[in-house]
C-alpha positions in Angstrom: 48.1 -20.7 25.2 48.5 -18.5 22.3 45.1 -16.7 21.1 44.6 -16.6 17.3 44.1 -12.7 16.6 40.2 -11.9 15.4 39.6 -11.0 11.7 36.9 -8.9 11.4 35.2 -8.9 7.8 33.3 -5.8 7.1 29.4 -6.6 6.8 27.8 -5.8 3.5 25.4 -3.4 3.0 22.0 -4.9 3.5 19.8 -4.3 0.6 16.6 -3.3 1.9 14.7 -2.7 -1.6 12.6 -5.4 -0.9 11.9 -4.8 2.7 11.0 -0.8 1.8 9.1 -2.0 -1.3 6.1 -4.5 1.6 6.8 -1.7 4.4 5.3 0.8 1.6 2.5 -1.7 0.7 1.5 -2.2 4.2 1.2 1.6 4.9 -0.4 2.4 2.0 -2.8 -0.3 3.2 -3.2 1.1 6.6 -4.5 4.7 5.0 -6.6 2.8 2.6 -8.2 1.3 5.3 -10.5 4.0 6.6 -12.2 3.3 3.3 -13.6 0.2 5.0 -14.8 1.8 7.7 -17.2 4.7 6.6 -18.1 5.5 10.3 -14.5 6.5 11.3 -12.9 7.3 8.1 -12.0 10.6 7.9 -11.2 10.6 12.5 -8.5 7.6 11.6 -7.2 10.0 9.3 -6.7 12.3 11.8 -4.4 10.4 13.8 -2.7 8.4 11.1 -1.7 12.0 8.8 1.1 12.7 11.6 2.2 9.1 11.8 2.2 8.4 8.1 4.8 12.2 7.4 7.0 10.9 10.1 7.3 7.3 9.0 7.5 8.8 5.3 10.7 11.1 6.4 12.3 8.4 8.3 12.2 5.8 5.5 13.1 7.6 2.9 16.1 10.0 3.5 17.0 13.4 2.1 14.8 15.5 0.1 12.4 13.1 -1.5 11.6 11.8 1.8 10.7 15.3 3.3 8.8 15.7 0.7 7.1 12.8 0.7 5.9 13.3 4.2 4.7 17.1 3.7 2.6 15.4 1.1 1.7 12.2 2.8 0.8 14.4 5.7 -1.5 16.7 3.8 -3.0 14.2 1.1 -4.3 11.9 4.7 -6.0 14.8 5.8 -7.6 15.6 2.7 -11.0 14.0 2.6 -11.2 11.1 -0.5 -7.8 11.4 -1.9 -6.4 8.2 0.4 -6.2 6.0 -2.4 -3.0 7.5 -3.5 -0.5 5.2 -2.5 2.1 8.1 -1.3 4.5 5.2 0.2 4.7 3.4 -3.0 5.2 5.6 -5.4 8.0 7.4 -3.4 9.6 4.0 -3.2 9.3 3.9 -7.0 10.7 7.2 -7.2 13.5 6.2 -4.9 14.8 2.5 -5.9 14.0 2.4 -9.6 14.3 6.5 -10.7 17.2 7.3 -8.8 18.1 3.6 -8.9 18.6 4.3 -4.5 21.0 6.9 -4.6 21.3 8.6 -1.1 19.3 5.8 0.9 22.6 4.0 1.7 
């Protein structure tokens, strides 16, 4: 029995511009949710300002993503300024002005 020797093809990049582009919706969504709920507004904030810096510096890499989460951090624990969609538009800034140089 002779084995035929495996050929391994190299995998293409997955292109995660769309994936990025509903995972920055849906977080933007979350912090917009304490709007709904006047009661507990500003206390969800609390525990979603540390949660939404991290998840901003581990989605977007190098610089614009550290800068993003200082400012994600500090915009959810200002009181009324949630509606900015920090996630979003740091994926704008990412995959259409730099085009998504650096996030490979």
């Amino acid at each position: 029995m002779t084995q035929e020797p495996i050929i391994k093809t190299p995998v293409p990049a997955k292109n995660n511009k769309g994936t990025m582009l509903v995972l920055s919706l849906l977080f933007d969504f979350i912090g917009m949710v304490s709007y709904f709920v006047p009661v507990f507004a500003e206390v969800t904030d609390l525990f979603w300002a540390p949660i939404s810096g991290i998840l901003l510096v581990v989605m977007f890499k190098g610089t614009a993503g550290k800068l993003a989460g200082v400012f994600g951090f500090i915009e959810e624990l200002l009181p009324f300024v949630d509606v900015i969609p920090t996630f979003t538009i740091t994926w704008f800034y990412t995959y259409v002005i730099r085009g998504g140089k650096g996030q490979e």
